[in-house]
MARMI-478017 format. One record per residue (C-alpha): x, y, z; residue in three letters; residue number from 1. Coordinates in pm, 1 decimal, always signed. Example, Ala and Ser with C-alpha at 12.3 -4.5 7.8 and 13.67 -1.06 7.14 Angstrom:
REM MARMI-478017
+1230.0, -450.0, +780.0, ala, 1 .
+1367.0, -106.0, +714.0, ser, 2 .
END
This chain:
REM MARMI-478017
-592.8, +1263.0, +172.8, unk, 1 .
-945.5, +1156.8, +279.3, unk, 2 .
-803.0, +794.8, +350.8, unk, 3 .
-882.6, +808.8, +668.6, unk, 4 .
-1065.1, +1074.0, +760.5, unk, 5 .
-1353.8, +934.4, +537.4, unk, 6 .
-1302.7, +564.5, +607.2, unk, 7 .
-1133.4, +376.4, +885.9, unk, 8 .
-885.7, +126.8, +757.0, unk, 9 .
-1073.0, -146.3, +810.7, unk, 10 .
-1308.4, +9.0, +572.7, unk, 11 .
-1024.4, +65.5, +332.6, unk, 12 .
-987.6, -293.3, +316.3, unk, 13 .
-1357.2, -461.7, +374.6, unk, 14 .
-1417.2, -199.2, +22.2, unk, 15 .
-1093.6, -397.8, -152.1, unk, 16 .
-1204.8, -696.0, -65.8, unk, 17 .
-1485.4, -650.7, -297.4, unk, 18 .
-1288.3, -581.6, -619.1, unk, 19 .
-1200.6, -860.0, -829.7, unk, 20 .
-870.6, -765.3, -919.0, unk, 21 .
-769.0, -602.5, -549.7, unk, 22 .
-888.9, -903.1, -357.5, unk, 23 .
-699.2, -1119.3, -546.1, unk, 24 .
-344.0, -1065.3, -428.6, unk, 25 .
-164.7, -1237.0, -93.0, unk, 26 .
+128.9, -1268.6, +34.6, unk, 27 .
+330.6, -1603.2, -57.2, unk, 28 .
+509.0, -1811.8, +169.8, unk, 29 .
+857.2, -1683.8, +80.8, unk, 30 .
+689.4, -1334.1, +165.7, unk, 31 .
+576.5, -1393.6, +508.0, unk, 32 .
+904.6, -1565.2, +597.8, unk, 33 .
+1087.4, -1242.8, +470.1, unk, 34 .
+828.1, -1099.1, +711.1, unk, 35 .
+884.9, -1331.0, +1047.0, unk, 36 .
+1323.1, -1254.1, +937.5, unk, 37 .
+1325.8, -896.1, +906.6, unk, 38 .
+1011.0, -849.5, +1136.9, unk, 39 .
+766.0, -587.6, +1125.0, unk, 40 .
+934.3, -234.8, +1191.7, unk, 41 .
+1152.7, -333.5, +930.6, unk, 42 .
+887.4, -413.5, +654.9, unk, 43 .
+763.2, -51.5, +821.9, unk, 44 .
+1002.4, +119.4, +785.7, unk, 45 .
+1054.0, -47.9, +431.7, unk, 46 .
+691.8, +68.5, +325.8, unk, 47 .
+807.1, +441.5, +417.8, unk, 48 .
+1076.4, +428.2, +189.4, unk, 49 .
+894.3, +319.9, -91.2, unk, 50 .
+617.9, +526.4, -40.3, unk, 51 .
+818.3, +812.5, +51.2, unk, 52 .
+1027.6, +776.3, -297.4, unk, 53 .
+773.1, +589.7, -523.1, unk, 54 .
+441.6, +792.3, -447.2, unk, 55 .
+470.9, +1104.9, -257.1, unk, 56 .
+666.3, +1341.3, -551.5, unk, 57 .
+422.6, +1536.7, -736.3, unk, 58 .
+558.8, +1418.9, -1098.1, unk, 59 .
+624.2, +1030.6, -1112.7, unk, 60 .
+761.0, +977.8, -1472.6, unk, 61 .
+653.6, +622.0, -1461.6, unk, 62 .
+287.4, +671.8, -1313.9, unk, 63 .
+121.8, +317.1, -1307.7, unk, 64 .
+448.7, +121.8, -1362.6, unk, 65 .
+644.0, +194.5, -1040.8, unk, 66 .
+518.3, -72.3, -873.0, unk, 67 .
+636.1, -457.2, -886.2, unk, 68 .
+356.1, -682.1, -843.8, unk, 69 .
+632.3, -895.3, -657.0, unk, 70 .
+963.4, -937.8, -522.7, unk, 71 .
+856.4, -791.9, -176.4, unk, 72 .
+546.1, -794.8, +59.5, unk, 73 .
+527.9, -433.0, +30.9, unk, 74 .
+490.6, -413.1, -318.4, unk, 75 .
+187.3, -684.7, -292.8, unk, 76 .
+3.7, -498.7, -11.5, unk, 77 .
+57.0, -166.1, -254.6, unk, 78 .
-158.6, -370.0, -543.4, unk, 79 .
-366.3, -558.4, -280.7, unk, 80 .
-467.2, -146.6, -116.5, unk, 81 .
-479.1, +31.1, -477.3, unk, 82 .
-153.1, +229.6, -357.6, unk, 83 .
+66.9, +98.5, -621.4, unk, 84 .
+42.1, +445.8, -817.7, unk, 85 .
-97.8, +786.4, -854.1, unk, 86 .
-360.1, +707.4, -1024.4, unk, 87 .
-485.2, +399.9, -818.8, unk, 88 .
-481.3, +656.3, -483.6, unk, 89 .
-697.3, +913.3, -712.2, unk, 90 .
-937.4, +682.2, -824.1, unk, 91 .
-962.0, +432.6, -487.6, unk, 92 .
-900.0, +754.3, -230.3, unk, 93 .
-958.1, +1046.6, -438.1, unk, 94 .
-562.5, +1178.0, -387.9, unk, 95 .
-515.4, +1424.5, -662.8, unk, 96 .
-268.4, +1412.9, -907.0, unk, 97 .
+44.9, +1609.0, -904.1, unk, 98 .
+57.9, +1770.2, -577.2, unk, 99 .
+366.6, +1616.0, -329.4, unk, 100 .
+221.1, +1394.1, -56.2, unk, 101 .
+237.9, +1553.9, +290.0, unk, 102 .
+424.6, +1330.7, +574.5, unk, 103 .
+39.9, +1252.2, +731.6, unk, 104 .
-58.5, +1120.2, +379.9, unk, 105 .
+199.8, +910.7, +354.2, unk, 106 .
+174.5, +799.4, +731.5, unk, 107 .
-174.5, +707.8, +600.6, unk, 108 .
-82.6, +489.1, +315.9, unk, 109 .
+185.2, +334.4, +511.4, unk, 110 .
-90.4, +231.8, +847.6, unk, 111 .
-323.0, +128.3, +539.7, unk, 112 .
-57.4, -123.8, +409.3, unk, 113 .
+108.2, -241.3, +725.2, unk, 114 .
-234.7, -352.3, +811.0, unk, 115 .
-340.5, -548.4, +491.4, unk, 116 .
+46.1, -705.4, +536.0, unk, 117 .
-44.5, -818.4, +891.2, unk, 118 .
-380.3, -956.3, +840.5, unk, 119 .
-229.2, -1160.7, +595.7, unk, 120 .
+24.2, -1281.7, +805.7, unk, 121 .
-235.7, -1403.9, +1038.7, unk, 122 .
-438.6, -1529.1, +790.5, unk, 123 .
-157.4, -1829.7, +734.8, unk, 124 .
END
């Protein structure tokens, strides 16, 4: 994955902030009070999981719909950073298609939205 190796993650998300669409999601206040509860190695470890089961197999039957666009913060930073699906990380980070995601790929997506989550926690 050239996430990083390519662009730091602040890069990642100065180049979101420019789209439309991207730039347009944040975390509510009921999300950033799950946050403060559970605290962040939780929403971590949270982000794994859902990365680990919703993007990293090679076939995802429902590519582009896996996502919520709410109902937890993770699922907003995965809009917010274009990692909602398969074919957001191909066209944002040029991930191909179809091939499993190794364990430092999905490290990378994980850093990428643990980031955007706690900028926007600090943001208020």
């Amino acid at each position: 994955m050239e996430m990083t190796s390519v662009q730091t993650i602040d890069e990642a998300l100065e180049k979101l902030k420019k789209s439309k669409f991207r730039s347009s999601f944040h975390l509510s206040e009921k999300d950033k009070k799950y946050i403060t509860e559970k605290g962040l190695d939780t929403i971590r470890s949270h982000a794994a999981d859902f990365v680990a089961a919703r993007l990293a197999p090679a076939e995802i039957p429902n590519d582009g719909k896996q996502t919520p666009m709410r109902g937890h913060p993770v699922f907003v930073a995965q809009h917010a950073c274009a990692c909602c699906c398969r074919g957001c990380l191909n066209k944002w980070y040029r991930v191909p298609k179809g091939k499993q995601l190794s364990a430092a790929e999905q490290r990378k997506i994980v850093n990428l939205l643990m980031a955007w989550i706690e900028r926007e926690v600090k943001r208020g």
